[in-house]
C-alpha positions in Angstrom: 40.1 -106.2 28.7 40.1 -102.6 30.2 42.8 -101.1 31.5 42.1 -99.6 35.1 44.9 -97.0 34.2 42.6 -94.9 31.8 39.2 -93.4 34.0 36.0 -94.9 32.9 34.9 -91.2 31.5 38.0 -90.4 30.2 37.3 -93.5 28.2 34.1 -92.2 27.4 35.3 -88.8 26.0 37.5 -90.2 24.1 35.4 -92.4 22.3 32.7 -89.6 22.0 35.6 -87.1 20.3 36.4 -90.1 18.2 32.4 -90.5 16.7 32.5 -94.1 18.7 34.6 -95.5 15.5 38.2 -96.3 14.4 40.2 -93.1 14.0 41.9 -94.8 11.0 39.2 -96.8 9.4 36.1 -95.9 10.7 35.1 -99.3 11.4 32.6 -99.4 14.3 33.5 -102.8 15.8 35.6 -103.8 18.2 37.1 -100.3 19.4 39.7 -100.2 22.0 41.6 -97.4 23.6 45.5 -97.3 22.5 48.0 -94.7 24.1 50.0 -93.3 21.1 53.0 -92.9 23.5 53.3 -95.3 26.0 52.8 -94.2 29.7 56.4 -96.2 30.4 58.0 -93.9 27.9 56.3 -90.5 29.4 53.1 -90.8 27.3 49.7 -88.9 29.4 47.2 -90.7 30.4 45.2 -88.0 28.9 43.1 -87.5 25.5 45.8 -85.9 23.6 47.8 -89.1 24.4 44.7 -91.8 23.4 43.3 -92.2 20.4 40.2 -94.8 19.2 40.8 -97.9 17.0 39.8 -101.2 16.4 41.4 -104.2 17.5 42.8 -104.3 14.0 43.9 -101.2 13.4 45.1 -101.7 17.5 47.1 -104.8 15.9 48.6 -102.9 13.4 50.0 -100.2 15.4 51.5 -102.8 17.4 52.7 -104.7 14.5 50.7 -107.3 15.1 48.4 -107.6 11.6 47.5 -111.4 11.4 47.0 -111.3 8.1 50.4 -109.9 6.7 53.9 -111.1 6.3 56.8 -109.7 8.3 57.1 -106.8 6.0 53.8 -106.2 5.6 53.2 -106.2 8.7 56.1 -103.2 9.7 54.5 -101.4 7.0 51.5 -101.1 8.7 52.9 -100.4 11.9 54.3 -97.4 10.8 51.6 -96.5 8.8 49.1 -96.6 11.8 51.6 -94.8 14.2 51.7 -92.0 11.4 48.6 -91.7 10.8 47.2 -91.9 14.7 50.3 -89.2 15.5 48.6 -87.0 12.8 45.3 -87.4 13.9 45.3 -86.4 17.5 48.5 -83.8 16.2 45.9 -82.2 14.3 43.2 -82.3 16.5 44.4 -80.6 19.5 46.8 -78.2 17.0 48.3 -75.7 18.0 48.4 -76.8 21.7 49.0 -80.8 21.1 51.4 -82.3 24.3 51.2 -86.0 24.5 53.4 -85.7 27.7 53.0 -86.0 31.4 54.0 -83.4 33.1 
């Protein structure tokens, strides 16, 4: 499902900055667009706010691993949100605002 909230070329730029793969894994498959910070919380509908990943990876960040136990499964979580934050924080460093406004 796409998400009418995120422009179809903003989409597209975002998977092109991303090499069309996983930010975390690299895995080519399945790639969906994830906000890092949640437009309900004040995250941009913007590229320094979306980041690449497949629907595993997607699963993860939302704790949601299928394949994992309870614990496992908030270990992951906060692994991918780490490593997503550090990804787009290093990308767009110095300048990095994941904000709207």
């Amino acid at each position: 499902m796409i998400s009418a909230s995120i422009p179809y070329p903003m989409r597209r730029e975002v998977y092109r900055r991303d090499g069309f793969r996983c930010a975390l894994c690299d895995s080519t498959k399945y790639l969906q667009i994830h906000h890092l910070y949640p437009k309900s919380l004040g995250g941009a509908n913007h590229p320094m706010n979306l980041i690449t990943l497949c629907m595993y990876c997607h699963a993860a960040i939302h704790g949601n691993a299928l394949d994992a136990t309870r614990n496992e499964q908030t270990e992951r979580k906060e692994w991918a949100w780490q490593a997503a934050h550090e990804y787009l924080a290093d990308y767009y460093a110095p300048d990095w605002y994941p904000w709207d406004g």
